[in-house]
C-alpha positions, 0 to 999 in steps of 0.5 A, a space after each residue: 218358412 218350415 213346418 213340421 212334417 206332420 203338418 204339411 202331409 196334413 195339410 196337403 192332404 185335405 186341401 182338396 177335401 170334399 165340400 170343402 167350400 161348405 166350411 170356413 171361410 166359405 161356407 157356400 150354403 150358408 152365407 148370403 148371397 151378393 150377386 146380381 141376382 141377389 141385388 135385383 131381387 132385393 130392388 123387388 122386394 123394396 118395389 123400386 124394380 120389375 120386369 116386363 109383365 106387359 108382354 107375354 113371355 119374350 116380353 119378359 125374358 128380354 127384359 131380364 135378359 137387358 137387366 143381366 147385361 145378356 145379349 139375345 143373340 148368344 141363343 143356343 137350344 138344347 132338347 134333351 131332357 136335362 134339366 130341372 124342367 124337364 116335363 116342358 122340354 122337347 125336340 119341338 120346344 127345346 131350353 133355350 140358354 143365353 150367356 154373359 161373362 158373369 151370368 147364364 140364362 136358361 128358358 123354357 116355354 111354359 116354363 121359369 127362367 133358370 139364373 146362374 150369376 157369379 158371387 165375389 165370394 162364393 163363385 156360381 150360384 143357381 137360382 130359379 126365376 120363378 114367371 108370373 102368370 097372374 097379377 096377384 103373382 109376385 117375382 120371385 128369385 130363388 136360390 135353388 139347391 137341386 142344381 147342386 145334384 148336377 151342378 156338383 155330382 157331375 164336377 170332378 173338382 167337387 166344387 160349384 161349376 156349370 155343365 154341357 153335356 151331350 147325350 143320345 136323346 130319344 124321339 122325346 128328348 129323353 137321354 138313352 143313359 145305358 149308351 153313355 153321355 158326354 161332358 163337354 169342355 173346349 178339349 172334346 172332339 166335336 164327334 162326342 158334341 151336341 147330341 141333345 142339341 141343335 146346331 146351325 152353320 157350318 162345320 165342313 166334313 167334321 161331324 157332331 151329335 147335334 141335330 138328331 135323334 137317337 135309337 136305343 140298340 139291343 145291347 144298350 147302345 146307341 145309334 143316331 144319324 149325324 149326316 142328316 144334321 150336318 152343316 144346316 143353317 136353319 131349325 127344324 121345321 117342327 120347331 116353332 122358331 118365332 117362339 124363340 128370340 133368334 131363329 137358330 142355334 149357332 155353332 160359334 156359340 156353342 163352341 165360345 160358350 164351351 170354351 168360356 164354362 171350361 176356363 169359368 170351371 177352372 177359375 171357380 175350381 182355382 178360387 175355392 181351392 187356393 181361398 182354402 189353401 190361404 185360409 188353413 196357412 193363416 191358421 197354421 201361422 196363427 198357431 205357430 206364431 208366424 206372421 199372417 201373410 207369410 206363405 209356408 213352403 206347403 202353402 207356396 208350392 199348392 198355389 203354384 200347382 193350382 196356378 199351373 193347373 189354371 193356366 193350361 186352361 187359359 192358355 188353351 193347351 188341351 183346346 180341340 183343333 178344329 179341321 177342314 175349312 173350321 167353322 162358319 156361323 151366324 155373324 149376330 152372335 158375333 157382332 155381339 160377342 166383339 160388341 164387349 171386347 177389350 181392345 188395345 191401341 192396334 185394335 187387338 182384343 182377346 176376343 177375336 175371334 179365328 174359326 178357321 184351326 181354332 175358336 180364339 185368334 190369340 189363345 189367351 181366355 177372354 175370361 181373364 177380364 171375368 170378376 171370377 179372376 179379379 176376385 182372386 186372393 191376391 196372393 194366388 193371383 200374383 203367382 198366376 200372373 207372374 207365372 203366365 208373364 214367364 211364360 209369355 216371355 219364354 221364361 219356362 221352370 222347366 222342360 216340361 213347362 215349355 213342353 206343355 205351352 209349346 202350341 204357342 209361339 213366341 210371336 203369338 205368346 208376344 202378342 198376347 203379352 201386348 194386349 194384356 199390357 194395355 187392357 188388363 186391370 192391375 197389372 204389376 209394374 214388371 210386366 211392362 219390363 222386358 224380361 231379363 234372364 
């Protein structure tokens, strides 16, 4: 189908205007939401659900832990002084956070429990759980509007997204802000990694910012020792571990945790852009007379620049190669994380995992499982998988294409084709055929 050059510069041109997502059909602020936070907060208010008032604050973060389907042992802690609550924050009593495919959770002693969980419709929303303290106090779920100040100032795709960020934190956990911060993804070196953070397990002769307090310099600048911090295996003796669920802060982890924000970062910055794509082609068919599923060519071409974009996160084209001997962790977060993995009928799971040159054994995202990705429109999702099926058989549109996936192999590519056979839900029918061409 063609449109009048008139409308397809317009239309290219706003598809990624600002706050987009605050205008039909979305409209993030306004509409209601009906994720798993929404859901339990509702059971709360007929009485038919509570947590665990019994036992003091673990008591109670456990129990909202088991309700998000969150395991304890995705524990990693942050002391500097980036969040919401920042007055309780402090090397000596660090956020903790804690994480699923489908929610993040952070605590602080003292302090609310902080709830990111993800809506069919609106992608990550943000709410304070707010802690009773007394008897007469209720349970409170809130959606909170102040995460937006970082959760969208700080998100180049100006749309809802999660945050890791790295910093020169002072004795206090104060971030020194004239020395620059980091925000981190799966493609950051881990020399820019973790300042503000703490970090247990070992890393060889690679060397990150976690685990160390920095001084601010004349000039503005910073300086920290990352020697010092290096490959330990247990917290601080000023941190009082037993205040904590785990008694450490993993560095496989941190980096699953880094890579699985980056692709949720990518699908949620996919999801508004290609539901505001397909929304303004409706439009533009309404008012042309064209039927209501057929795609302009403006329209077909965004999907496929959008479904580009989001599989080079996927497929971890930019991922950071690890050096030395890799990575070595905790084996709890690990029994964990394989705990949820999807296998097929040779025991293969995206999930695997290989620390040695790289996070993933198979460089295909676990979060293709997410609900973020099913939620997809289905239109944009069938671009997605059929573009990810061409390239998993070799099938590239161009030079450039088979340039940018070229850190895969074709027996890694065939392997990752395989498991996606047998455990991804709703697959069209020619994945299962071999590629002809």
């Amino acid at each position: 189908m063609r449109l009048p050059a008139a409308i397809l510069i317009a239309t290219a041109s706003t598809v990624f205007a600002t706050e987009d997502f605050e205008q039909d059909p979305i409209n993030y602020s306004k509409a209601t939401p009906t994720d798993k936070a929404a859901q339990v907060q509702a059971r709360i208010d007929r009485g038919e659900f509570e947590f665990d008032r019994s036992g003091g604050e673990k008591a109670f973060l456990l129990s909202v832990l088991k309700e998000f389907h969150v395991d304890p042992a995705t524990q990693t802690l942050v002391f500097s002084q980036t969040s919401l609550q920042n007055e309780r924050i402090s090397p000596r009593r660090p956020r903790a956070l804690y994480f699923s495919d489908e929610a993040y959770i952070g605590w602080v002693q003292g302090g609310d429990v902080e709830l990111t969980t993800i809506d069919p419709k609106l992608g990550p929303v943000f709410y304070r759980l707010h802690v009773p303290r007394a008897p007469e106090e209720k349970t409170r779920i809130l959606r909170d509007g102040d995460c937006m100040r970082c959760h969208l100032g700080h998100n180049p795709d100006r749309v809802p997204g999660l945050l890791v960020r790295s910093v020169y934190p002072d004795a206090d956990g104060q971030p020194i802000y004239s020395a620059g911060t980091y925000f981190t993804d799966h493609s950051s070196p881990l020399s820019e990694r973790w300042g503000g953070w703490y970090v247990t397990g070992d890393h060889g002769a690679m060397r990150h910012m976690g685990n160390a307090i920095a001084k601010q310099l004349l000039d503005g600048r910073a300086e920290m020792d990352t020697e010092s911090g290096a490959n330990i295996w247990k917290l601080p003796d000023f941190v009082n571990a037993d205040a904590y669920l785990q008694p450490d802060s993993d560095i496989v982890s941190l980096m699953v945790l880094e890579h699985q924000h980056t692709a949720h970062n990518a699908l949620f910055a996919a999801y508004f852009s290609s539901t505001q794509t397909l929304y303004r082609n409706r439009l533009m068919a309404k008012h042309f007379g064209y039927a209501p599923d057929e795609l302009s060519d403006t329209t077909r071409r965004l999907l496929e620049s959008q479904a580009e974009r989001l599989l080079k996160v996927l497929l971890f084209c930019d991922e950071f190669p690890l050096e030395d001997f890799g990575i070595e962790g905790n084996e709890a977060f690990q029994n964990a994380y394989a705990a949820g993995a999807r296998r097929d009928s040779k025991g293969r799971s995206l999930r695997d995992l290989q620390l040695l040159t790289r996070v993933y054994k198979y460089r295909c995202s676990p979060m293709i499982y997410s609900s973020t990705f099913a939620n997809l429109a289905p239109e944009f999702r069938v671009i997605v998988l059929d573009r990810l099926r061409n390239i998993l058989d070799g099938h590239f549109i161009s030079d450039e294409q088979a340039e940018t996936f070229a850190h895969l192999r074709d027996s890694e590519r065939a392997r990752i084709k395989s498991i996606l056979v047998e455990t991804l839900d709703d697959l069209p029918a020619n994945w299962r055929i071999p590629f002809e061409g």
